[in-house]
C-alpha positions as CSV (number, residue, x, y, z in Angstrom):
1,X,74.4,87.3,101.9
2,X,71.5,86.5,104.2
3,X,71.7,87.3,108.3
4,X,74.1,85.6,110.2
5,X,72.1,83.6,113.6
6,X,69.6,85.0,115.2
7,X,68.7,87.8,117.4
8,X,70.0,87.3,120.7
9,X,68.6,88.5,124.1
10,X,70.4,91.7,125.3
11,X,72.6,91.1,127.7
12,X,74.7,93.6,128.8
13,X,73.7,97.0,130.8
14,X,74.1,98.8,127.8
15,X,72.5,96.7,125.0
16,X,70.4,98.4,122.3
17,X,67.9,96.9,119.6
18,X,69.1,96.3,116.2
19,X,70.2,99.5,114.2
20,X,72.0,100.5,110.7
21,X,75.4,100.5,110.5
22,X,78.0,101.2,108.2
23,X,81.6,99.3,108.6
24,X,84.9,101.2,106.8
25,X,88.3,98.8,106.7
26,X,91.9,99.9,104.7
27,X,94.2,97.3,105.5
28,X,98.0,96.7,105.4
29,X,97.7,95.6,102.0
30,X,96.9,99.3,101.0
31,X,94.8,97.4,98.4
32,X,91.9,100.0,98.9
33,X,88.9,101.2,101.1
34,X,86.1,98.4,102.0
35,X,83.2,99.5,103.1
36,X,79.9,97.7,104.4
37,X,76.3,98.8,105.6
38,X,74.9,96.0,108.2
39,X,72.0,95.8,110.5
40,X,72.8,95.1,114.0
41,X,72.4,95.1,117.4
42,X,76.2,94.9,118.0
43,X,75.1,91.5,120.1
44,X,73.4,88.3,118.3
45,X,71.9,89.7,115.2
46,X,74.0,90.7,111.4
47,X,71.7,91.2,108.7
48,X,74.7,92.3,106.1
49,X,72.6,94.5,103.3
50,X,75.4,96.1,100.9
51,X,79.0,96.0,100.4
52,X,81.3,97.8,98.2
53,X,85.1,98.2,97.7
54,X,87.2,101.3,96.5
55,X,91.0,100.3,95.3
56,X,93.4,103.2,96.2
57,X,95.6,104.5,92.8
58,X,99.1,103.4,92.9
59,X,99.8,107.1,93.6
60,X,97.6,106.6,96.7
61,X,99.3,103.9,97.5
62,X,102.9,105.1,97.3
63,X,101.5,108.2,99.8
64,X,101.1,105.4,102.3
65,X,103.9,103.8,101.9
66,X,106.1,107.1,102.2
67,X,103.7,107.9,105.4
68,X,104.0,104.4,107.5
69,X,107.9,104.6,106.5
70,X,108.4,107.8,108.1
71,X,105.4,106.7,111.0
72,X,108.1,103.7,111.7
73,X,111.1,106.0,112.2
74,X,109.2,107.9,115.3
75,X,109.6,107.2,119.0
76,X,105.9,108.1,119.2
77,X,103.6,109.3,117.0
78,X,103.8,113.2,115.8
79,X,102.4,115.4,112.7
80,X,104.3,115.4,110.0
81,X,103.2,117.2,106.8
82,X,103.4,114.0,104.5
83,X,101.6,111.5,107.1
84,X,99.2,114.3,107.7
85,X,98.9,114.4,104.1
86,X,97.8,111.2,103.9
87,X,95.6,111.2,106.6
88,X,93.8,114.0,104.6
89,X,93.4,111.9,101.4
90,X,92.0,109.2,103.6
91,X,89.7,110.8,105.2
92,X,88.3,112.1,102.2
93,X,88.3,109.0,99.9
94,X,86.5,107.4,103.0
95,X,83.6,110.5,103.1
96,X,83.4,109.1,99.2
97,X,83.2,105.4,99.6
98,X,80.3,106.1,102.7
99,X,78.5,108.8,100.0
100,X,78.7,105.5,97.1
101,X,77.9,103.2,99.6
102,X,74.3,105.0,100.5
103,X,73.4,105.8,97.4
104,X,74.1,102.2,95.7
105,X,71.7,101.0,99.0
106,X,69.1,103.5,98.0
107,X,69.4,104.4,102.4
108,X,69.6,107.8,103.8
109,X,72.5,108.9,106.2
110,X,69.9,110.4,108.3
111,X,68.8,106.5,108.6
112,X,71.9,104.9,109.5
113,X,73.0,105.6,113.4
114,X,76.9,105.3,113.3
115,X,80.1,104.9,110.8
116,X,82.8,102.3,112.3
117,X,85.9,104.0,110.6
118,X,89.4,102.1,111.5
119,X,91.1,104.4,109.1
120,X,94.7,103.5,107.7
121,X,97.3,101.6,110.3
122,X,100.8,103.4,109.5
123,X,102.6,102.0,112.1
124,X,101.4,99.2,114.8
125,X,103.7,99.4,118.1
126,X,102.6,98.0,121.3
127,X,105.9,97.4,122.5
128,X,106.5,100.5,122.4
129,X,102.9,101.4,123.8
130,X,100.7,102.9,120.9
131,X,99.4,102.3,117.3
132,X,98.8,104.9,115.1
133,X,95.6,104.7,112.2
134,X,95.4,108.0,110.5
135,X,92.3,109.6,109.4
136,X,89.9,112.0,111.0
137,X,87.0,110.9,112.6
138,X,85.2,114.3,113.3
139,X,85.8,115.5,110.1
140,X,84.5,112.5,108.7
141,X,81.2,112.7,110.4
142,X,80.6,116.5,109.5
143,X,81.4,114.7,105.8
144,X,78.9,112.0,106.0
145,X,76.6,113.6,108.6
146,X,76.5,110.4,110.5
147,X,78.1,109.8,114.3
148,X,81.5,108.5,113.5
149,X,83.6,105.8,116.1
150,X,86.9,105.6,115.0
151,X,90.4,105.2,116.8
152,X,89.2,101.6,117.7
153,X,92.6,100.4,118.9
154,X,94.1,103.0,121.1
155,X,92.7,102.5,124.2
156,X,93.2,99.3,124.4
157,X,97.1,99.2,123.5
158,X,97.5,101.9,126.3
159,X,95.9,99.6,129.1
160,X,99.0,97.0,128.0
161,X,96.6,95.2,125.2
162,X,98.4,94.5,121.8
163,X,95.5,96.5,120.0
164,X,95.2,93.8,117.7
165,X,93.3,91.6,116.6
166,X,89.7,93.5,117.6
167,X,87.5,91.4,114.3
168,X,87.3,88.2,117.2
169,X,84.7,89.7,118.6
170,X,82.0,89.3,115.0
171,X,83.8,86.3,114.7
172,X,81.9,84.8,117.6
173,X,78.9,86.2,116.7
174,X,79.4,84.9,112.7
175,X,80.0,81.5,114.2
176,X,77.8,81.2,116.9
177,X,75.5,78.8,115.4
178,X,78.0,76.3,114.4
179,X,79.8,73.3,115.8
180,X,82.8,74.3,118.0
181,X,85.8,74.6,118.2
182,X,86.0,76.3,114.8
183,X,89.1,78.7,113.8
184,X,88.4,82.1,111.3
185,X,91.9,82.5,110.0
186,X,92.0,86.2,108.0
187,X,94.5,87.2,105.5
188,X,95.2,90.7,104.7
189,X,98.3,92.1,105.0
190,X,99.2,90.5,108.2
191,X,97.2,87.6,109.0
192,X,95.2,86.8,112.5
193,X,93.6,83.5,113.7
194,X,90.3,83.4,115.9
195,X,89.9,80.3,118.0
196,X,86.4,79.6,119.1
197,X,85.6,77.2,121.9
198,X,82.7,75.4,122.9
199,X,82.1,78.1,125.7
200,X,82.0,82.0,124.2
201,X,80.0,83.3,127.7
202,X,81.5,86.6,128.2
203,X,83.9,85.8,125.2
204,X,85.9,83.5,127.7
205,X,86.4,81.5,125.2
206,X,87.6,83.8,122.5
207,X,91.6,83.0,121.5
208,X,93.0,85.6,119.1
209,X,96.2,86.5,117.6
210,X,98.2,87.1,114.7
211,X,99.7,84.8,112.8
212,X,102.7,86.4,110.6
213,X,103.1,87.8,107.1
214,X,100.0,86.8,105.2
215,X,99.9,88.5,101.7
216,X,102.6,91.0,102.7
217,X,105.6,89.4,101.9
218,X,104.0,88.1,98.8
219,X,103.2,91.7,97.7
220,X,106.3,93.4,98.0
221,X,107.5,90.6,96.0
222,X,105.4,90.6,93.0
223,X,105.8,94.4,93.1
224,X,109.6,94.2,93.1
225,X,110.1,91.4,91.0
226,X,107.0,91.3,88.4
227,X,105.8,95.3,88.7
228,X,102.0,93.7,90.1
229,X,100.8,94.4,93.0
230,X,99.9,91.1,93.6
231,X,100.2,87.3,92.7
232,X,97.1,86.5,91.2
233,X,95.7,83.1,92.2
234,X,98.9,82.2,93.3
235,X,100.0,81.5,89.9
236,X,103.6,82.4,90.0
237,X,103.9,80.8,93.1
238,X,102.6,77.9,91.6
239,X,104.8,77.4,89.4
240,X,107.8,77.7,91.4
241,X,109.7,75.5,94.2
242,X,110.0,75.9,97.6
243,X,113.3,76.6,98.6
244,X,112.9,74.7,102.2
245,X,116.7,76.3,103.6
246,X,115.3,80.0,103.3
247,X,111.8,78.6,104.9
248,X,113.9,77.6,107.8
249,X,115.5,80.2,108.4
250,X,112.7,82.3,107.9
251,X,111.0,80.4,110.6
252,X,113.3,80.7,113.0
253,X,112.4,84.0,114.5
254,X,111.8,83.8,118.0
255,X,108.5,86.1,117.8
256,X,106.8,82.5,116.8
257,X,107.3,81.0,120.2
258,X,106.1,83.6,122.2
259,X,102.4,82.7,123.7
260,X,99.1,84.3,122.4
261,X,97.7,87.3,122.0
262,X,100.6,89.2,119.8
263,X,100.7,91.1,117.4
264,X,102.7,92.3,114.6
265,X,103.7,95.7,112.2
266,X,103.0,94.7,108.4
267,X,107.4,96.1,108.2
268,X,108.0,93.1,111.2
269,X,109.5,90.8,108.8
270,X,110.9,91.0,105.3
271,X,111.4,90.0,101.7
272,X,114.8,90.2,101.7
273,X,115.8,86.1,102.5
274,X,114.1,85.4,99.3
275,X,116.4,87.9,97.5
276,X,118.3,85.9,95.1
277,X,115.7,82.8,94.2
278,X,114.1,82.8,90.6
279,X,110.8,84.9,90.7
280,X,108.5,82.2,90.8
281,X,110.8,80.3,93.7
282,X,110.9,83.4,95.7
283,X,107.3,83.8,95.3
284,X,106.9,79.9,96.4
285,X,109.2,80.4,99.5
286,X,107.1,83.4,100.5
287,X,103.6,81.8,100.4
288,X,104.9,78.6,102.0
289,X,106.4,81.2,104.9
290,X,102.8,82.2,105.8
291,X,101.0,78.6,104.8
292,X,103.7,77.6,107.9
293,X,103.1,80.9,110.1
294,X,99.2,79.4,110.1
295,X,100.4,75.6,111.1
296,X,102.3,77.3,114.0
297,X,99.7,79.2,115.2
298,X,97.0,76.5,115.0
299,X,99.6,74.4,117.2
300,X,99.0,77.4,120.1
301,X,95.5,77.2,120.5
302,X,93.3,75.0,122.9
303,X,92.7,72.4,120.7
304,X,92.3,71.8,117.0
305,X,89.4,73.2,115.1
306,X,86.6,71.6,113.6
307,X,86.8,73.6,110.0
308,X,89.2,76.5,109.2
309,X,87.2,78.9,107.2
310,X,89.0,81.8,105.5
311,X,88.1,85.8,105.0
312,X,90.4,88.4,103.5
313,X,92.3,88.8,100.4
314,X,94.4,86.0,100.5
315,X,91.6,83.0,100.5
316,X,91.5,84.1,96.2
317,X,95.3,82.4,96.2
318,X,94.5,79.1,95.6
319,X,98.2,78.3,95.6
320,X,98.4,79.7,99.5
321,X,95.4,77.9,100.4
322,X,96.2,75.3,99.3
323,X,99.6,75.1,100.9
324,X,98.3,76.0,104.1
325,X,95.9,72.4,104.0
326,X,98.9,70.5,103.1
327,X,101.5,72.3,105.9
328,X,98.6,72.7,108.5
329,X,96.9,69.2,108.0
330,X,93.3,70.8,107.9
331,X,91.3,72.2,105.0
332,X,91.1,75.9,104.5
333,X,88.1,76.6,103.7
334,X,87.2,80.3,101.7
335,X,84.0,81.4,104.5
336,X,82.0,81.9,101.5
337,X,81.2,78.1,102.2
338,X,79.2,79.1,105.1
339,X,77.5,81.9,103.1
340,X,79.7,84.9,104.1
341,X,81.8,87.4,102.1
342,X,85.1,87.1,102.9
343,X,86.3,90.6,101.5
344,X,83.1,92.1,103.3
345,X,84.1,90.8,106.8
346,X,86.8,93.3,108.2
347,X,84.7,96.1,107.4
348,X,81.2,94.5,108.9
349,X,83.1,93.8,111.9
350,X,83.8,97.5,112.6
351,X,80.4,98.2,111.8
352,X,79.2,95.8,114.6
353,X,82.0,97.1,116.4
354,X,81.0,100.6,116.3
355,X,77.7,99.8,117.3
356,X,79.2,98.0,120.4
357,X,81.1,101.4,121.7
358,X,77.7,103.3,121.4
359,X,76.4,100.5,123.1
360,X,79.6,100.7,126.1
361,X,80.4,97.4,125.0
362,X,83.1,95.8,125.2
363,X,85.2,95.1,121.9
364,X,88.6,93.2,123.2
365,X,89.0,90.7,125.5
366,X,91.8,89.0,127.5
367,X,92.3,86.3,125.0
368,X,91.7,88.3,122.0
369,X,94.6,91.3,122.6
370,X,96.2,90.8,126.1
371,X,94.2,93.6,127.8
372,X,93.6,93.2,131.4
373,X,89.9,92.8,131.3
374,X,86.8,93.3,128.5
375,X,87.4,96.4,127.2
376,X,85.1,98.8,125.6
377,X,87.4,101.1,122.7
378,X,86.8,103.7,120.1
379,X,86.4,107.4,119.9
380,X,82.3,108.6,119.7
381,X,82.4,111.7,116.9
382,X,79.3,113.3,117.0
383,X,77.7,115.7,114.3
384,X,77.8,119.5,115.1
């Protein structure tokens, strides 16, 4: 993938020239560990250089699950041997995928100034005034014996932010060269939908927010019906039929009314009004739920977008996208048709991220997750 724009002048007090980065995602979907090595200056200028992706074992994943189950239970968040546990294992199977990541790139760690490490989202409550990603971000650094930013969402959700979604911010920069508005819709576990207007000065006109379920629901499906952990190509959805009464009622959750930014828990909604439909109608009723949570949520922004494009997991469901152009009335397009890699995105963007916090930066916005003004966010981890 070739650079993304071109350098832009620095702006802000603490702007710094361009600078290797590496960029470490594990979303909802518990599908694995992404991580990316980018140059940037955290402002105008990506030059993405290599990208690799580490699935978790199914054991892995059931450690997660057990961990965010028992994360959901608490009041706030607390050790507890299994979610400590877990944060353990994904410390240490991110130390790996940084190690792989550097030597497929043939670069040094002694060459690369900072690790952007989001670590693993167990539970996601605002409303109740924190989010929780587990991993260690000192220990990670003495790992990789690179400066480590992690704990990206924290301080934002305690100044009365949702935390969520922070990627908005690369989004502008991905898109600033193109006709606007534009939308960058991304589906991972949950989805989230970036609105970019014609004016991104400051990020005033940065719109962010998540959307609903986007491969979620779909997952735990497929897992509970079918034993696979996911629906390739939408194939089983596919070949099923909508079943537009449990889409209704679905829908009507008053969560979709309330105004942008928000921001949901992957456990927010459920499988269960499905239960009882055929496999592959269950598994049509559940895409169709998030092909509709996207129509809604382009209905809340500014004004319609000029092109939809589409990062994350979900974009390789042809049956999904495919339903969200019909129930949204605007193509979605995978953003590999503006020469990006949409499984590479989340984890650049907490690359750029992280170089942003060296920077004092800021990383969320009032539009993006509710916070009272630009924010700066992350946790600096130095080595020794």
């Amino acid at each position: 993938m070739s650079g993304h724009g071109a350098r832009a002048s620095s702006t802000g007090d603490g702007a710094m020239g361009s600078v290797l980065a590496i960029g470490l995602m594990s979303g909802t979907s518990l599908d694995g560990i992404d991580a990316a090595l980018v140059e940037t200056d955290g402002e105008g200028h990506v030059r993405p250089i290599a990208f690799r992706s580490d699935p978790y074992s199914e054991q892995m994943r059931d450690q997660l699950r057990e961990a965010s189950a028992l994360a959901l239970q608490f009041e706030r968040p607390r050790a507890s041997p299994p979610v400590m546990a877990a944060a353990e294992m994904v410390t240490n199977r991110h130390a790996l995928a940084v190690r792989q990541l550097l030597a497929e790139a043939g670069v040094a760690a002694a060459d690369v100034a900072v690790v952007g490490f989001h670590g693993q989202t167990v539970a996601h409550r605002p409303d109740r005034g924190w989010t929780w990603q587990i991993g260690d971000g000192a220990a990670l650094a003495e790992m990789v014996g690179i400066t480590v930013v992690s704990d990206f969402r924290a301080a934002d959700v305690a100044a009365g932010g949702q935390g969520a979604p922070l990627i908005p911010v690369y989004h502008a920069a991905l898109c600033a060269h193109l006709p606007r508005p534009v939308a960058v819709l991304n589906l991972g576990g949950v989805g989230n939908l970036t609105w970019i207007g014609q004016d991104v000065g400051d990020h005033g006109g940065l719109i962010a927010f998540d959307t609903g379920p986007a491969n979620a629901l779909i997952d735990d499906w497929m897992l509970a019906e079918a034993g696979l952990s996911h629906d390739a190509g939408g194939m089983l959805a596919g070949s099923g039929r909508v079943d537009e009464s449990v889409l209704g009622g679905m829908l009507d959750t008053p969560w979709f009314d309330l105004p942008a930014p928000k921001s949901l828990d992957r456990a927010d909604f459920s499988m269960q009004p499905a239960r009882g439909l055929s496999p592959a109608d269950g598994a049509a009723t559940l895409t169709a739920f998030t092909a509709e949570t996207v129509a809604l949520a382009l209905r809340q922004v500014p004004s319609r977008p000029l092109r939809l494009f589409v990062a994350g997991g979900g974009r390789h469901n042809a049956t999904l996208m495919r339903m969200i152009g019909e129930r949204a009335g605007i193509a979605a397009e995978p953003i590999e048709a503006m020469g990006w890699d949409g499984d590479a995105t989340e984890a650049e963007g907490f690359a750029y991220m992280a170089v942003r916090t060296l920077a004092g930066l800021p990383i969320s916005f009032p539009g993006t997750t509710g916070a009272p003004s630009p924010m700066a966010g992350g946790v600096i981890h130095r080595v020794g």
